[in-house]
Each structure stands twice: as structure tokens, then as C-alpha cells.
C-alpha positions as CSV (number, residue, x, y, z in Angstrom):
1,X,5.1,4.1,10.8
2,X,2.5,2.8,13.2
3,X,3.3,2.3,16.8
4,X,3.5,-1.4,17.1
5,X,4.3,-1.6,13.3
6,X,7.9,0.1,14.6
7,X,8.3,-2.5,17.7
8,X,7.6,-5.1,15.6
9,X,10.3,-4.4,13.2
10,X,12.6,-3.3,15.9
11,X,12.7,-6.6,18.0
12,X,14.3,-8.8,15.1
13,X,16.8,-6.2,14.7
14,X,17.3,-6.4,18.4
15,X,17.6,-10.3,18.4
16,X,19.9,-10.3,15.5
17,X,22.2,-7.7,16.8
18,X,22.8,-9.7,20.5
19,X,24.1,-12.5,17.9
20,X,25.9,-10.0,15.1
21,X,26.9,-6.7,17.0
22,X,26.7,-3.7,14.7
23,X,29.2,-3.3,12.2
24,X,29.8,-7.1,11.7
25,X,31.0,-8.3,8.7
26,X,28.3,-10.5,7.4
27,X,31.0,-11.2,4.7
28,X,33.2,-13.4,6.8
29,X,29.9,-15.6,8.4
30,X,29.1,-18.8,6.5
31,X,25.5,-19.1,5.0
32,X,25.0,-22.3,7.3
33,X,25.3,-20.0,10.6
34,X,23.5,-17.0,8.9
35,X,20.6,-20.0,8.6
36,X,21.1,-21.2,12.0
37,X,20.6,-17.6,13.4
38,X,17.7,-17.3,11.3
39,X,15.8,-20.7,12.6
40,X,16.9,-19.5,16.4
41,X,15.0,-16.0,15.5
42,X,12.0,-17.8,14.0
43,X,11.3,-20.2,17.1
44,X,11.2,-17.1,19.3
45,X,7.2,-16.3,20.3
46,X,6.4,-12.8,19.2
47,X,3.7,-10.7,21.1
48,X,2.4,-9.4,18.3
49,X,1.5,-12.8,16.7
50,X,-0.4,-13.7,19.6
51,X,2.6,-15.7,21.3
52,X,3.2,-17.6,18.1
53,X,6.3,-18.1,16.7
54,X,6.8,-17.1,13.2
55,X,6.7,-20.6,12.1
56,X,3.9,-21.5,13.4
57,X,1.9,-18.3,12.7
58,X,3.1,-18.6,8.7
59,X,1.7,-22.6,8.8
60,X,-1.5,-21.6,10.2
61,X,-1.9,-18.8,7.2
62,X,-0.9,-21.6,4.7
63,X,-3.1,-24.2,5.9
64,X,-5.8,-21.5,6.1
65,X,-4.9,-20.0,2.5
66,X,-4.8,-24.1,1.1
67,X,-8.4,-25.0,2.7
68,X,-9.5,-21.8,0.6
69,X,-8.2,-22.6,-2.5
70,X,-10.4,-24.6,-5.2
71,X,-8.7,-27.1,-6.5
72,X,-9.3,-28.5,-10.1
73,X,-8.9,-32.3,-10.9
């Protein structure tokens, strides 16, 4: 795995576990908090997407990815 590839992956994991410790039982946590957690993680800014946060970086690829795409009438 590449260097920043492992950071990357190892920061969510890091935010999730300050929230869930290890060995939680994801069982017992409703689907509403496990989606609350989620939106908290995705409003972070990440380093590696140029101080983005995931949301924003993902609507900048879709908008990009839409005004490439040829659209038939």
C-alpha cells in the first residue's frame, strides 16, 4: 500500500473509533446515529483532498463528470 494511500485510509478509521471505541457493538446503534456519525466524518476537511471535505470534493467530480457527458435529446 502506498504511503499516503495507508494515512488516508487510516484517519477515517481513526475518526470513527473516537466515536465507536473498538469492540463496539455496531448491533445495538440505530441506523439514524450510524448516519449522523457518517455526515460528522464527511464534513471533516481531509489533507489529501486538498482541504476539501468529502462532500464537497465528490460534488466537484460530479459536476465535472455531468459537464463531460453528451447528452441526447
Amino acid at each position: 500500500m502506498l504511503p499516503g494511500r495507508a494515512a488516508a485510509t487510516r484517519t477515517p478509521t481513526d475518526s470513527s473509533r473516537q466515536v465507536f471505541p473498538k469492540g463496539t457493538d455496531l448491533s445495538t446503534i440505530s441506523q439514524t446515529e450510524l448516519n449522523n456519525v457518517a455526515r460528522l466524518m464527511n464534513q471533516r476537511p481531509r489533507k489529501t483532498l486538498g482541504w476539501k471535505t468529502p462532500e464537497e470534493a465528490m460534488a466537484e467530480e460530479l459536476a465535472a463528470f455531468r459537464s463531460n457527458v453528451a447528452l441526447e435529446n
